[in-house]
Every structure is written in structure tokens, then in C-alpha cells.
PASEDREN-212575 format. One line per field, with one value per residue (C-alpha): residue number from 0; chain; x, y, z. Coordinates in steps of 0.05 Angstrom, whole numbers, plus 5000, padded with zeros to 4 digits. Layout:
N
k	c(NUM_...)
c	c(A_...)
x	c(X_...)
y	c(Y_...)
z	c(Z_...)
end
This chain:
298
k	c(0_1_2_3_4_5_6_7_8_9_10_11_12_13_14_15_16_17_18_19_20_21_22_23_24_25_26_27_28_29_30_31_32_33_34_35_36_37_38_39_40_41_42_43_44_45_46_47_48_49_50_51_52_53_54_55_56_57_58_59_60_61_62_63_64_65_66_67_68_69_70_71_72_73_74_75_76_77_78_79_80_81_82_83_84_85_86_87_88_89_90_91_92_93_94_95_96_97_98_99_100_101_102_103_104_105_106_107_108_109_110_111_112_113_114_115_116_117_118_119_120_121_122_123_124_125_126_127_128_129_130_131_132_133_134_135_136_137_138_139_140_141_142_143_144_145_146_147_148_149_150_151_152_153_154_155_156_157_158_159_160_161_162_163_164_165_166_167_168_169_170_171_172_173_174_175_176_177_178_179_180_181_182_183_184_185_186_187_188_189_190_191_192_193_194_195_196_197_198_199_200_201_202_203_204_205_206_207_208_209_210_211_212_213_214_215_216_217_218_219_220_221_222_223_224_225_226_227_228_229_230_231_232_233_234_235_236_237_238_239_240_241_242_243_244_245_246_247_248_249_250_251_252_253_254_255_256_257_258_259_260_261_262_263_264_265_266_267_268_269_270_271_272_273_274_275_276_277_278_279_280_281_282_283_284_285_286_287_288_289_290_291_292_293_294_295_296_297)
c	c(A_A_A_A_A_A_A_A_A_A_A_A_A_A_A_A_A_A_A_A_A_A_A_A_A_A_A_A_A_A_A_A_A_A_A_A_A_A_A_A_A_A_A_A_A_A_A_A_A_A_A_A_A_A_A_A_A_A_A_A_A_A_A_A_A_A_A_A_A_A_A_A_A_A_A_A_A_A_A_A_A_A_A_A_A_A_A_A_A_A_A_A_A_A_A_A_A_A_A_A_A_A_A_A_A_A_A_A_A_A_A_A_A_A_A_A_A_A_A_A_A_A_A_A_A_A_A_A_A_A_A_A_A_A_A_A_A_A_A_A_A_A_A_A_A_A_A_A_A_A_A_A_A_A_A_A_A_A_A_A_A_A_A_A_A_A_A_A_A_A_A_A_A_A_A_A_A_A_A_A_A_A_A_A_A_A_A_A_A_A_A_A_A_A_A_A_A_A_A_A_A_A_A_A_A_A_A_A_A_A_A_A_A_A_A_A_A_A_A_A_A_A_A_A_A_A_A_A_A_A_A_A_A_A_A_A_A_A_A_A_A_A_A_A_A_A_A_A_A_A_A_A_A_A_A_A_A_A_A_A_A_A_A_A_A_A_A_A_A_A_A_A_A_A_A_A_A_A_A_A_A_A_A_A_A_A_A_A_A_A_A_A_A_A_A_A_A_A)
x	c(4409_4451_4512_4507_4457_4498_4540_4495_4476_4541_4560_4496_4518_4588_4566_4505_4473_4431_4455_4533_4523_4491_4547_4602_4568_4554_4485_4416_4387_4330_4357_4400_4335_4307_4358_4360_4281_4294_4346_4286_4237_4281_4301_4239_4263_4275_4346_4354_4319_4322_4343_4342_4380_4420_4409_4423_4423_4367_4378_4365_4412_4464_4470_4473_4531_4592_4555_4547_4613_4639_4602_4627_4703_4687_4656_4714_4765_4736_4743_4810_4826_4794_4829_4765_4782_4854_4848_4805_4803_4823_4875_4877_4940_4969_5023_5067_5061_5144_5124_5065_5113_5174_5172_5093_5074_5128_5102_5041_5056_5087_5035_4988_5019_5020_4960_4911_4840_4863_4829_4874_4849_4902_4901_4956_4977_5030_5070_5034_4963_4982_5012_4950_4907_4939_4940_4865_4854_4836_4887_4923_4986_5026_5088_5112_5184_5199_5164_5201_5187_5205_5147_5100_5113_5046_5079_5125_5165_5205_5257_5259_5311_5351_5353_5404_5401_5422_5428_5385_5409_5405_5453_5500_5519_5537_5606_5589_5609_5534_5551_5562_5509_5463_5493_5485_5429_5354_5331_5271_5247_5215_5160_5192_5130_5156_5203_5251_5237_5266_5315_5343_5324_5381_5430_5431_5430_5491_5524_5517_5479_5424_5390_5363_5287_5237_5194_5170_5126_5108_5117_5182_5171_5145_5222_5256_5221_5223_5301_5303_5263_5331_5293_5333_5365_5333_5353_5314_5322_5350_5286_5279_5242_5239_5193_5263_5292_5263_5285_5352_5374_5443_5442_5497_5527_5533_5601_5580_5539_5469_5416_5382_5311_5287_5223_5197_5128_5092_5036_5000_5030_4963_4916_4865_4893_4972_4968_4959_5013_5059_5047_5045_5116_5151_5126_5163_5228_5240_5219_5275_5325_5328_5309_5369_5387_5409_5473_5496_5549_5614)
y	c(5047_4989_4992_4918_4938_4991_4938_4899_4954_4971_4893_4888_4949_4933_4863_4884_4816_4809_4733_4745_4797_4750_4702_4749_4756_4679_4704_4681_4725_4723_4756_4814_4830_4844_4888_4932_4936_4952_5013_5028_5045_5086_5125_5116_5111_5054_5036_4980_4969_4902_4910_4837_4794_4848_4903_4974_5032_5085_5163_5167_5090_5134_5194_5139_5103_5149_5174_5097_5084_5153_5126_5059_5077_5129_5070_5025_5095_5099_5025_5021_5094_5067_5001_4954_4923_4888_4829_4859_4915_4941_4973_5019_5011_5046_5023_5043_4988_4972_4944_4904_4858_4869_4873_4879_4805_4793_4849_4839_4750_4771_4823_4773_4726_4774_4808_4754_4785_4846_4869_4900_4938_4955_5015_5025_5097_5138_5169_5237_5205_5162_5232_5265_5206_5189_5266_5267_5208_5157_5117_5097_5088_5093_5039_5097_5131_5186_5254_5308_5361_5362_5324_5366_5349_5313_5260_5196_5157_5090_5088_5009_5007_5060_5035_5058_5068_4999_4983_4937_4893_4825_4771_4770_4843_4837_4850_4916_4984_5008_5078_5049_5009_5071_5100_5058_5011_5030_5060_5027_5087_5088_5131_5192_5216_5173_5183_5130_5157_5225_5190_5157_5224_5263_5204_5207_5287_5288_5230_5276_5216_5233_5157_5132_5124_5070_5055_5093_5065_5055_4979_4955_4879_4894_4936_4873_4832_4881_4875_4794_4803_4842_4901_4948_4978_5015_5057_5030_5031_4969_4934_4876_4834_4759_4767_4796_4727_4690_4742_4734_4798_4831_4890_4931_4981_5053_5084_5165_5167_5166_5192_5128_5121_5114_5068_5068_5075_5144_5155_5209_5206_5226_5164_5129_5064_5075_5011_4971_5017_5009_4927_4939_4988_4929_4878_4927_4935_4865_4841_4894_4871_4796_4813_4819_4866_4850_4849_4889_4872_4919)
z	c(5332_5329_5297_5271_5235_5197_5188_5151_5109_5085_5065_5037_4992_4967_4957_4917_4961_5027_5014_5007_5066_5106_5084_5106_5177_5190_5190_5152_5101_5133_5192_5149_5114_5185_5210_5146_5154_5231_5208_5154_5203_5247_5198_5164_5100_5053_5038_4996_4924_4888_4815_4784_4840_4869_4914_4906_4951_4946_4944_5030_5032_4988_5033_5088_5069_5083_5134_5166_5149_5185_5243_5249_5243_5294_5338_5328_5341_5403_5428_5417_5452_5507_5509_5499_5441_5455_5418_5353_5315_5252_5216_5148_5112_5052_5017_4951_4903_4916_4987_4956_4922_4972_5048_5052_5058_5106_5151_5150_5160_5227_5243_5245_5287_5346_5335_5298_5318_5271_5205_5168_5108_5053_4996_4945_4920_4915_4961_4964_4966_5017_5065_5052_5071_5139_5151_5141_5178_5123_5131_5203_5178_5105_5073_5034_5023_5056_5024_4997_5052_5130_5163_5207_5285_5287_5243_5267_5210_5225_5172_5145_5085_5040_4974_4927_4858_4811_4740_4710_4653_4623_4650_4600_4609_4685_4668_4626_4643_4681_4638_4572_4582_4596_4528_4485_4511_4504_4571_4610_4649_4719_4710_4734_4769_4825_4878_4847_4779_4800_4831_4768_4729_4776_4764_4693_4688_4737_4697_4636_4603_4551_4548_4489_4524_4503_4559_4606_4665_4742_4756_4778_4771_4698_4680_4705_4660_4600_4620_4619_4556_4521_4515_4547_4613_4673_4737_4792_4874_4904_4926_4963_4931_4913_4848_4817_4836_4773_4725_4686_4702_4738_4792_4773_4821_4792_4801_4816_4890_4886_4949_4967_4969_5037_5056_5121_5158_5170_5217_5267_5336_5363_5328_5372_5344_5366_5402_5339_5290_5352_5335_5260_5263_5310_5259_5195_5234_5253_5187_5157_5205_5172_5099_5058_5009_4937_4922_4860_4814_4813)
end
């Protein structure tokens, strides 16, 4: 069975087209249709069903598609063990949504440089998703903070930035006390499901605070633009991150010690592809060598 063909039949699948599958592959339709009807008769079942201009799997192409795309990653696991794929391959990536607007594009701008025959396939979650998934193998390696529990020895981590906690708040109130503010100004809250949201959450329960809460939520480029907006305050980690840039908002430091957040990169020592998460890591830590960190008001 040839594994282009699987190939075929998968695209063909999450495209819902033989024509954008073929497009994908630099191939013909003509020629995609034949190697699904090859895969067909080996397997002799049929696969694809047309319903209008698309095409949809049928029950035997259903229980073929995780099973296809088991086997392929398998395939590609295997090529890069054994060192036959040096200038290709691919790479699954998960990421917290912080690094998606913060250190992510530069990463992955350098990553590419050096390794440029790379597919690198991306997924978004939190923290503890994104631990379970590299610990199951779905993912290769995970932009995440560091979890909440010692790491089991089959784990590395590559520590990138520790991010303290900042105030938020307008412009105008850089020269505020951060406390007062936190009294007496409506509270912005980082969805305390989060690492940084239980991170603030500490903060204010050791600074004796009760906030006066209005939002609550998970996106900390939306807080700094509720903050520009005059709409409150917010506890958030230090990110690096130029979308912040066009708000008009001050970083104020916080006078009581907070524990900083810390960001890095996790991944199993024992992976098939530790050549490429080698490249991927370098790419991170030089990347969090130049950028700069934002520098809070006192």
C-alpha cells in the first residue's frame, strides 16, 4: 500500500475536495481520483462518497482515517529515527495562546531559516492539555509554562522567560499607587483558570486586596485593550509582546514579591524527532536571548 495514497485520502477528506487535494499535492484530479480508487480496491471498500460537489468519507473511509493518519505519523517517526529525512519532516507544536502573540512568530521565523524543508503543525491549548498531549505523543513538543507538579524524568523543559506579575492601567495613571489602584479601580481579571490567573489570584489574597471584579476572561491582548478602553485594571504576567505596543496602557511594578510565571519548552527526551525539537529548542533560546522584556513603571 502506498502511503501517498493515504495521503491523498486524508487531504481529500479535510478538504471535502479531490480538486483542492489534488491542488495541495501539485497533482491532477484525475490522478487523486486514481489513487483513492487504487486504496479502494485493496481494501476493497469504497471510501469516498460525493454529496453535491464535495466529498465525504464513508463508514469503512471513517474508520480509516485515524487509522491512516496513525500510520503516516508512524512512517514519518520512523524516517527521522533513522536519519533519512534530514532536510524534511514535520513537527507538532502546542503552544499557550501567550506565545501565539509573543515569542511564537519569532521562534518559529528563525526555525525556519535553519531548517526550511520542515512542516510544522501548530495546536493551541492550555497548559495541562498541552502536558498530556506531548506525554501521549500527540504533540512533539509544548510552548507552555511550566506545570504545577515535578516533571516525570522522561520529560526535558528549556526555561525561556520568567514573567513577573504587572499592573495594568491606562496611561494617565502610571504614576498611581499599583494598590490603590487595585482598590479602588474595577478589576479586569485573567481568567483564573490559568496559570497567570492564579498567579494574580495569590497576589491580591496576600495583598489583602478584595478587587472590585468586572471582567473576567482568558485573552491577554483583549485586558490590555479593555484597559486602554478606561475600563478597568488587571494583574497580568509580564509578556513579551509587541501587540501591547499600540495600546495606551502603563506596566506598573507591584511593590510585595510575586513568583514569576515561567515559559519555556517541554518535550519527551526519548521522541523519534529529537533532531528537529533540538533545532526548534535552539531556535526558542536564541530568540529569548535578544527579545526584550517590558519595562514596568515604579
Amino acid at each position: 500500500m502506498e502511503t501517498a495514497y493515504l495521503q491523498s485520502f486524508l487531504l481529500a477528506v479535510e478538504s471535502g475536495s479531490m480538486s483542492e487535494a489534488a491542488r495541495r499535492l501539485d497533482l491532477t484530479p484525475a490522478a487523486v481520483a486514481q489513487q483513492i480508487r487504487t486504496l479502494e480496491r485493496e481494501l476493497g471498500a469504497p471510501l469516498l462518497a460525493r454529496a453535491g460537489r464535495t466529498v465525504q468519507p464513508t463508514e469503512a473511509g471513517h474508520q480509516l482515517v485515524q487509522r491512516a493518519r496513525n500510520l503516516l505519523r508512524e512512517v514519518n517517526d520512523i524516517k527521522a529515527l533513522l536519519g533519512s529525512d534530514t532536510a524534511g519532516g514535520e513537527l507538532l507544536v502546542g503552544t499557550i495562546n501567550t506565545a501565539i502573540h509573543s515569542l511564537l512568530p519569532d521562534i518559529l521565523a528563525r526555525f525556519v531559516k535553519t531548517h526550511p524543508g520542515v512542516k510544522v503543525f501548530l495546536q493551541s491549548g492550555t497548559t495541562a492539555t498541552l502536558y498530556k498531549a506531548v506525554q501521549q505523543g500527540d504533540l512533539d513538543a509544548a510552548v507552555c509554562l511550566y506545570p504545577p507538579y515535578v516533571l516525570a524524568k522522561t520529560f526535558d523543559w528549556s526555561l525561556l522567560r520568567e514573567e513577573p506579575l504587572v499592573l495594568l492601567a491606562p496611561s494617565r495613571l502610571a504614576r498611581r499607587d499599583p494598590h490603590e489602584l487595585l482598590r479602588t479601580s474595577p478589576l479586569i481579571r485573567y481568567d483564573r483558570n490559568l496559570g497567570g490567573g492564579k498567579q494574580a489570584d495569590r497576589y491580591l489574597r496576600a495583598a489583602g486586596i478584595v478587587p472590585q471584579e468586572r471582567f473576567e476572561l482568558s485573552s491577554l491582548l483583549a485586558i490590555a485593550m479593555m484597559v486602554d478602553r478606561g475600563l478597568g485594571v488587571s494583574l497580568v504576567p509580564d509578556i513579551a509582546s509587541p501587540l501591547l505596543d499600540g495600546q495606551r496602557v502603563a506596566k506598573i511594578a507591584l511593590p510585595l514579591p510575586s513568583e514569576p510565571r515561567r515559559f519555556g519548552v517541554l518535550w519527551q527526551r526519548a521522541s523519534p524527532r529529537l533532531r528537529l525539537i533540538q533545532g526548534f529548542v535552539d531556535s526558542a533560546r536564541r530568540v529569548a536571548e535578544v527579545k526584550p522584556r517590558g519595562t514596568a513603571h515604579k
